[in-house]
N, C-alpha and C positions, 0 to 999 in steps of 0.2 A: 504494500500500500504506500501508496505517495503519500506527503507533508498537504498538499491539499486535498485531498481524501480525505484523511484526517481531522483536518481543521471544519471540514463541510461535517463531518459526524458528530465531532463535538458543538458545533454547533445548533446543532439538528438534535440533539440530547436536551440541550438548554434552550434549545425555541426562541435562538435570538432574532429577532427581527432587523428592517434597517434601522430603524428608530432607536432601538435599543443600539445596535451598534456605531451610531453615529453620536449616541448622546456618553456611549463608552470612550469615543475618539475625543470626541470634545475635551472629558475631565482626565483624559488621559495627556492631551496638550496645556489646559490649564495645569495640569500639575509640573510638566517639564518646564511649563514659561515660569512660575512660578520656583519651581525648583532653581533653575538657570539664575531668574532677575534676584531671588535674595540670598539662596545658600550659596549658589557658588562664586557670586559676584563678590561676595563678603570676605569667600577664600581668598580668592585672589586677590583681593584688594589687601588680604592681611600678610597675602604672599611677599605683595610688593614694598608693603611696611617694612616686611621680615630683611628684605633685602636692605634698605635704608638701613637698618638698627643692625644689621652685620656688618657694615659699609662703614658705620661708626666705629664699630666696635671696634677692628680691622685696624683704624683709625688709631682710638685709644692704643690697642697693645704697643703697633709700631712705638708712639709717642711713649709706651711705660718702658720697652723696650731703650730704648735711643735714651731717657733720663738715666735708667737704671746701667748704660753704659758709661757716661759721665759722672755718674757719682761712685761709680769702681775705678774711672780714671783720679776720679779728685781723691779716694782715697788712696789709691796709690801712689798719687803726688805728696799726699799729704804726710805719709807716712814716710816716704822720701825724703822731705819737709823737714820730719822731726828727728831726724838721726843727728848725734850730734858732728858738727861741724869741724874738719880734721883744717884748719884754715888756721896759719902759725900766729901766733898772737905775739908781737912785739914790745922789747923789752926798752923803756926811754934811758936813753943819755941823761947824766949828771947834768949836764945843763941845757937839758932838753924840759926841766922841771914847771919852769916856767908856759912852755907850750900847752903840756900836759895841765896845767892849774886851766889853763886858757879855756881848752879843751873842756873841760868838768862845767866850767862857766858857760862855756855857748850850750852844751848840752843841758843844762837847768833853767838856761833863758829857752831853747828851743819849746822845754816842755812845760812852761810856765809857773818855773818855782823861782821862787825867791831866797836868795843864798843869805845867809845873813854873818855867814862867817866860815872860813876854810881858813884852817889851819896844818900846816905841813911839818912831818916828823921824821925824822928815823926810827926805827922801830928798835926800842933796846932791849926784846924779850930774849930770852937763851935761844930760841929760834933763831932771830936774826947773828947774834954772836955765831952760831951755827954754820949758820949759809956760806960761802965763798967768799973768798975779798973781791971776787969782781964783780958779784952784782949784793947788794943792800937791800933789805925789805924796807920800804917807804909807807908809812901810815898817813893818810888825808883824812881828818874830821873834818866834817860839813854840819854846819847846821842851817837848816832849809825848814819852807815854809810853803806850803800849799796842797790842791787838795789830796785826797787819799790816793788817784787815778792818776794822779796826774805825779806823784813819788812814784807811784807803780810802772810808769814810764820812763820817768828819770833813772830812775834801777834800771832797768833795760836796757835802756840805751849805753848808759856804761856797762854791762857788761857785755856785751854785743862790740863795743869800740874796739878796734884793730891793736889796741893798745892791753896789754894785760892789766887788769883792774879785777880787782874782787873785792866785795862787800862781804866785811870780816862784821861788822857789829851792825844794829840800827834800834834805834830806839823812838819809836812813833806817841807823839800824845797830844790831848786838843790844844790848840790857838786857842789864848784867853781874847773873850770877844768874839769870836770865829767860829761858828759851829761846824761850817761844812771845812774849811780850813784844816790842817795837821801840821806841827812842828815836829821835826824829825830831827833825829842828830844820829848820821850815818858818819860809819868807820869803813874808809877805803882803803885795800892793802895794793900796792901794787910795786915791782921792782925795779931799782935802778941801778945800771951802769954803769962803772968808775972810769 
């Protein structure tokens, strides 16, 4: 038996008429337009959303990617950065003393402290007795005035200067009058050549 044979008997079982199968064709087209105009227009439209919001997405990782490359460079700069510095630290001349006071001064005026008094020593501890006769331990007291950040740079900067300087002492307390203010009286060791 054929597929239309078929369809004619089952037909003929159920007594469809035209009427009847025409008003089946009908809600069977309403249901496809129907089907079509909201479910799957809706798909598709959330398809094309889908595409946008991966497009972004796409987007972002690139960009987490590419940050997340430069802040493994900065830390490995950084850590580069903080090893410490094999850079020869120089020893002043007996009558380079002078340069060197100069030196401490522009560095206190750079960072806005006010010096109120440097006083220069020989160091006469059993240490210095110690040391060589060709180079001398040199003690510099300072006493300086301003604020807490701004010593905290002063310190830096000398020891950072191509000059060897060490802060052997310091004694930090408030500016009468002064609140945000600090008076300090720092002890610098540094050595000199005969």
């Amino acid at each position: 038996m054929n597929i239309k044979a078929r369809i004619n008997s089952l037909l003929a079982k159920f007594d469809f008429d035209n009427k009847t199968m025409l008003l089946i064709a009908i809600v069977s087209l309403i249901f496809l337009y129907l089907n079509f105009s909201i479910i799957i227009k809706a798909q598709l439209n959330g398809l094309s959303n889908n595409e946008k919001r991966i497009a972004q997405q796409k987007k972002d990782f690139d960009t987490f990617y590419r940050n997340l490359a430069r802040m493994q460079d900065f830390q490995k700069n950084k850590n580069t950065a903080a090893r410490p510095s094999t850079r020869q630290k120089n020893i002043i001349a007996e009558g380079g003393l002078p340069l060197f006071l100069k030196q401490v001064s522009d560095f206190a005026d750079k960072n806005k402290i006010l010096l109120l008094q440097i006083k220069p020593a020989r160091e006469t501890s059993a240490a210095a007795q110690a040391a060589s006769e060709k180079i001398t331990p040199f003690l510099v007291t300072l006493e300086a005035v301003g604020g807490y950040h701004n010593l905290g740079a002063f310190i830096n900067s000398l020891e950072n200067a191509p000059i060897f300087i060490s802060v052997s002492e310091i004694k930090i307390s408030p500016h009468e009058g002064e609140y945000l203010r600090q008076k300090a009286t720092i002890v610098l060791r540094t050595y000199v050549k005969k």
